[in-house]
C-alpha positions in Angstrom: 135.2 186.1 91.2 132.3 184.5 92.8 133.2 181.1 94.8 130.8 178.2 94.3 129.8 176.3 97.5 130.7 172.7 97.0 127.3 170.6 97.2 126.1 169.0 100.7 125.5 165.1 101.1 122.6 166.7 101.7 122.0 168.5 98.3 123.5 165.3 96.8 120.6 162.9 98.1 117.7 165.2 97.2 119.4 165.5 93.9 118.8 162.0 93.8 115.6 161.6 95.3 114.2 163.7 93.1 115.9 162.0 90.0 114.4 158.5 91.1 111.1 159.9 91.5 110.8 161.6 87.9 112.2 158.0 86.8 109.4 155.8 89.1 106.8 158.5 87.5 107.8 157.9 83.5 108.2 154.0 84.1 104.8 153.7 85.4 103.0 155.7 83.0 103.4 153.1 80.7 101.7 150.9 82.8 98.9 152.7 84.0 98.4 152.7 80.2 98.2 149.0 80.0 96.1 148.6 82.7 92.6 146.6 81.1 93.0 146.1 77.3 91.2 143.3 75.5 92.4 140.3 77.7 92.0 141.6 80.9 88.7 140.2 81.3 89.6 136.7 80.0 92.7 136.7 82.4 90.5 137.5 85.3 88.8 134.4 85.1 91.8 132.2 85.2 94.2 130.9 82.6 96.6 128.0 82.5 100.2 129.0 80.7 101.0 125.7 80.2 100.5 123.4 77.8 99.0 120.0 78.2 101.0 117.6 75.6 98.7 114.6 73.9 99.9 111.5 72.9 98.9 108.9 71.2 97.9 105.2 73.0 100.7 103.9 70.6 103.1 106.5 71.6 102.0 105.5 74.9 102.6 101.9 74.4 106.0 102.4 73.1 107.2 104.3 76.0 105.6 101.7 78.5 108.0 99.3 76.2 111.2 100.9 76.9 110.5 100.9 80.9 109.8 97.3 81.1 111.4 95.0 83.4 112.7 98.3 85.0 112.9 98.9 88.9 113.0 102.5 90.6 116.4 102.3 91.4 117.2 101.6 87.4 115.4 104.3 86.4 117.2 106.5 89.3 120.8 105.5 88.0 119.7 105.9 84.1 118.9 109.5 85.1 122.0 110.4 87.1 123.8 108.8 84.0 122.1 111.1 81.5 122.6 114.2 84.0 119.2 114.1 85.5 120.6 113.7 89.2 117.8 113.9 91.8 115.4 115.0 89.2 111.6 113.5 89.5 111.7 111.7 92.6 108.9 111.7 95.7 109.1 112.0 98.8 110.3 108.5 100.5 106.8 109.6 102.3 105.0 108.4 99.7 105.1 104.5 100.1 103.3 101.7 98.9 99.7 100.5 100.6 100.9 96.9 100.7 103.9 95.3 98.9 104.6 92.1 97.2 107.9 90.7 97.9 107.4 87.2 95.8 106.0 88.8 92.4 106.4 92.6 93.5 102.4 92.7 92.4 102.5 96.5 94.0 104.9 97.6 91.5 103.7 99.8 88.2 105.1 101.8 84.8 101.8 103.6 83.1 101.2 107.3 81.6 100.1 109.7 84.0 96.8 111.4 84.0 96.4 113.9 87.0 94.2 115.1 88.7 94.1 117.9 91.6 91.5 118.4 94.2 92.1 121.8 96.8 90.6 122.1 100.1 86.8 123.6 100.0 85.8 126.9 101.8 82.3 125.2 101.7 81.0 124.3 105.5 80.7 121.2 106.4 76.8 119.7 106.1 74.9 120.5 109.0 73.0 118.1 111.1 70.2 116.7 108.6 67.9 113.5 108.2 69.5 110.7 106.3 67.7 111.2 103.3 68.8 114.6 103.1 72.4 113.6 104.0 72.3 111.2 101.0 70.9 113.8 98.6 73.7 116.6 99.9 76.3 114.0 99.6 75.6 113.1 95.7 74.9 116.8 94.8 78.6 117.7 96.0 80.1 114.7 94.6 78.6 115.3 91.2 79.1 119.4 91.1 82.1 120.1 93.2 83.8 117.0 94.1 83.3 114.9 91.5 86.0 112.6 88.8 85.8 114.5 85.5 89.4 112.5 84.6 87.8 109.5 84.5 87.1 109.5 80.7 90.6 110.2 80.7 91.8 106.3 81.7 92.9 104.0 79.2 95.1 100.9 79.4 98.5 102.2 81.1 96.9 104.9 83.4 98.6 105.6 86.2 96.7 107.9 88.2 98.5 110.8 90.1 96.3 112.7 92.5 97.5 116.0 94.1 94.7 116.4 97.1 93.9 118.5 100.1 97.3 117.1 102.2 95.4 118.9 105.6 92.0 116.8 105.1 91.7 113.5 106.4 90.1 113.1 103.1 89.7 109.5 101.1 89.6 110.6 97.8 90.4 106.9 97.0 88.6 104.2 97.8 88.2 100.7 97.6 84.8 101.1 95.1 86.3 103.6 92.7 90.3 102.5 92.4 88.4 99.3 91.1 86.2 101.2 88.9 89.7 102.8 87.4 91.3 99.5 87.1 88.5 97.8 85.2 89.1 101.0 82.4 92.7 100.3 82.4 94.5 102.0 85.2 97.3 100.4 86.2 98.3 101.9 89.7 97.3 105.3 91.9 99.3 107.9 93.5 98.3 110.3 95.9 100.2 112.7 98.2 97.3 112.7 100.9 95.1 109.7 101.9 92.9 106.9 100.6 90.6 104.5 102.7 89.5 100.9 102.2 92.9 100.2 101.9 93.1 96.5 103.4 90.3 96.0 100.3 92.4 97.8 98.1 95.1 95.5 99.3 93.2 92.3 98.9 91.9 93.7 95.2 96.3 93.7 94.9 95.9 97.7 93.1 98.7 99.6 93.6 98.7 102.4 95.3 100.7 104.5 96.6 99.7 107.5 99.6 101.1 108.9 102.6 98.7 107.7 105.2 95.1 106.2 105.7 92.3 108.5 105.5 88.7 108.0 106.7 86.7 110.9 105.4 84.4 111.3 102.1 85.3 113.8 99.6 81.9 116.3 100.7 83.1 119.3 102.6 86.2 118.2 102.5 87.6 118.8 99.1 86.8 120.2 95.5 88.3 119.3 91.9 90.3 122.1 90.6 92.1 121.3 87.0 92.5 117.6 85.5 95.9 116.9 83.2 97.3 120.2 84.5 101.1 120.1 85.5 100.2 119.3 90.0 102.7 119.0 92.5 102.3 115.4 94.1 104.9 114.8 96.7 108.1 116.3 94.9 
């Protein structure tokens, strides 16, 4: 009778090497198959998943409605009530520009429209006459920089702006947060900076930040996606 020799560890791990491998080659085949097909090109241009819900100004209104009257810390306890515990809630750096501790003026309940700007690779403008300054400045502001969401502002806005956090960029300013409030914006929130805020403070606009900026939006920032889900200080 012939004796078998029992198999090595060694015999053993090859086994299974070899097993794993066979595997790793059938399971990517089918990939390697689906490499391109009729959306890769569409996908390699950049695609949102997520869908942007529309209301209605009345359905607007009648959420506003229910939130009346309401403070933060209301709305905090209603949550942890309904199991919503530490769910939506900023950073305590975010904080008020100025407050209002007789009629709480710096307070605000609107709709959000958002808007998210990303640091530029673009340089910085070189040294250059004023005039050409001036022209540089307005070209980047309308093409890269620029406000596409303002369309978007109706009575009950609340603006939320997720910026270049590393800039010392003042996205907001005292001339356009007026400009928003005249359409119907009701307050601003920002995770980075804004500038002009004592005339921002005199104007009594809400707004909310995490520290004073100085710079303009030019080679500093660049729009990327307006009413796209952002991440703003949460």
């Amino acid at each position: 009778m012939t004796q078998q020799t029992p198999p090595t560890k060694t015999t053993i791990a090859l086994t299974l090497i070899a097993v794993l491998l066979v595997s790793a080659c059938v399971s990517l085949a089918p990939c390697a198959e689906r490499t391109g097909g009729p959306n890769a090109e569409n996908l390699r241009s950049g695609r949102n998943y997520i869908e942007t819900k529309v209301y209605s100004e009345q359905e607007d209104r009648e959420l506003l409605k229910r939130f009346e009257g309401l403070r933060v810390a209301d709305v905090s306890d209603g949550m942890d009530k309904v199991g919503l515990a530490n769910m939506g809630l900023m950073s305590p750096e975010i904080h008020a520009a100025w407050k209002d501790t007789k009629e709480y003026k710096h307070r605000f309940i609107g709709i959000a429209v958002t808007a998210r700007y990303v640091p530029t690779n673009d340089p910085p403008a070189p040294a250059m006459e004023t005039e050409a300054f001036d022209a540089w400045v307005g070209k980047t502001y309308n093409e890269v920089t620029p406000e596409p969401f303002v369309p978007l502002i109706r009575e009950g806005t609340a603006l939320v702006i997720d910026d270049a956090e590393t800039r010392d960029v003042g996205s907001i300013g005292s001339n356009n947060i007026m400009g928003w409030k005249l359409r119907g914006c009701v307050g601003v929130v920002t995770d980075a900076t804004a500038r002009d805020t004592d005339e921002i403070a005199t104007e009594e606009i809400p707004l909310y930040f995490r520290h004073p900026g100085r710079g303009i939006r030019p080679g500093r920032n660049e729009i990327e996606s307006v009413n796209r889900p952002i991440e703003c200080g949460g």
